[in-house]
N, C-alpha and C positions, 0 to 999 in steps of 0.2 A: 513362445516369444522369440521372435529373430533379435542378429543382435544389433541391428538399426534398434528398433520400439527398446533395449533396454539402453542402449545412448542415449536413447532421447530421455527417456527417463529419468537417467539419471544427470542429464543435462538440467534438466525439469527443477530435480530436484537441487542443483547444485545453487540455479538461479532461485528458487524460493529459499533455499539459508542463508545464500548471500544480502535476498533483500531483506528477509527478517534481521537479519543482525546489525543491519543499518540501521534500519528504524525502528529497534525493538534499544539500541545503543542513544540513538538521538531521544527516544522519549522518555528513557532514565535520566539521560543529562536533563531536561527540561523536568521534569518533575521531581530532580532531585536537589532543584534548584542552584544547579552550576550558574557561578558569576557572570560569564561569558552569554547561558541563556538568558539569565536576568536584565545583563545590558541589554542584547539586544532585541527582546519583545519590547523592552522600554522607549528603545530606540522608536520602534514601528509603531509605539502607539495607541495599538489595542490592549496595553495593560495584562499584567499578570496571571488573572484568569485566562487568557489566551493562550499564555503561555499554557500552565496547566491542561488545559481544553487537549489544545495540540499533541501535546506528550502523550496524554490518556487515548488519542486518535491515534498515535504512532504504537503506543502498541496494542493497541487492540487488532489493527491493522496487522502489524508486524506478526505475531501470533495466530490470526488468522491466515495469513499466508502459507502458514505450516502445515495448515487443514488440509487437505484436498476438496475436501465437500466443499469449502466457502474460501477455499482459496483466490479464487478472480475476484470477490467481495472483499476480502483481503486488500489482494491488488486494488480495487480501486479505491479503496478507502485511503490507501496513503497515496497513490496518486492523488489525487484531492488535495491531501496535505502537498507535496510533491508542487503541484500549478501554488498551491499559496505561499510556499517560498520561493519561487521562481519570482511571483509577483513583488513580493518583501524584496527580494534581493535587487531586484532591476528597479522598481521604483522607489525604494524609500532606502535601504542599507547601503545601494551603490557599490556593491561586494559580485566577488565573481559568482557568474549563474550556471557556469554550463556544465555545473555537477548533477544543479536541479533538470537539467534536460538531456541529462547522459542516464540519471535514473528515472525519468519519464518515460524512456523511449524501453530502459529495460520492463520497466512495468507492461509499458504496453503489449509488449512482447509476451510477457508474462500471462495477462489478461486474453491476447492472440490464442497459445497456446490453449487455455480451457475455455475457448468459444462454445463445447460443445454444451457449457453450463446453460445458456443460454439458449439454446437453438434446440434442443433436447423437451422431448415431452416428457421427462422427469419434472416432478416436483421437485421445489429448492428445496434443500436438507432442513431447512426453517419452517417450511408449509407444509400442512395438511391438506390443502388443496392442490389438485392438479394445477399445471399453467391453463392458460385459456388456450394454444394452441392443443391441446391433448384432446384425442377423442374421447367422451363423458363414458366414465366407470360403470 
């Protein structure tokens, strides 16, 4: 290994505990039903199952990002969450957004990074089947 590939790696890794412990932080607050979450899923409307919903998305998400296997699945799963506070926040809270779009942009980045998840004639760490681009076994 040079010692570019272990920078990057450990760059890698520095940005997946970073986002994990954002959103592995924000979904204990939401499901451990902090005041502050309860007002404002109230506020937005969709009701308290939503709240919950969300929390259980952030760390599944956030946990998942610690994988490597299912790391970018990670990543997009709180991205997801990630565009639906951006949306809450700009349209209906009227609260500042551009945390939601300073950790979108880390996500993406994130997601960048393990493009090769996707473009790889590996099977995802979840399937027993090849992808459909792989030449048949």
């Amino acid at each position: 290994m040079t010692q570019r590939s272990k920078a990057a790696t450990v760059a890698l890794w520095v940005l997946r505990v970073l986002i994990a412990a954002a959103f592995l932080a924000a979904g204990f607050m939401k499901l451990s039903g902090q005041p502050m979450m309860v007002a404002e899923f109230d506020h937005v409307g969709l009701g308290q199952w939503f709240r919950c919903f969300t929390g259980l998305m952030e760390l599944v998400g956030g946990l998942a990002v610690l994988i490597p296997a299912v790391s970018a699945y990670g990543a997009m799963v709180v991205l997801v969450v990630d565009i639906g506070a951006f949306v809450a926040l700009v349209a209906v809270l009227h609260m500042d957004w551009i945390h939601a779009v300073v950790i979108g942009l880390i996500l993406g980045v994130l997601i960048y990074l393990h493009r090769e998840v996707f473009t790889s004639c590996k099977a995802p760490a979840f399937s027993s089947r090849p992808s459909g681009r792989c030449p048949p076994m």
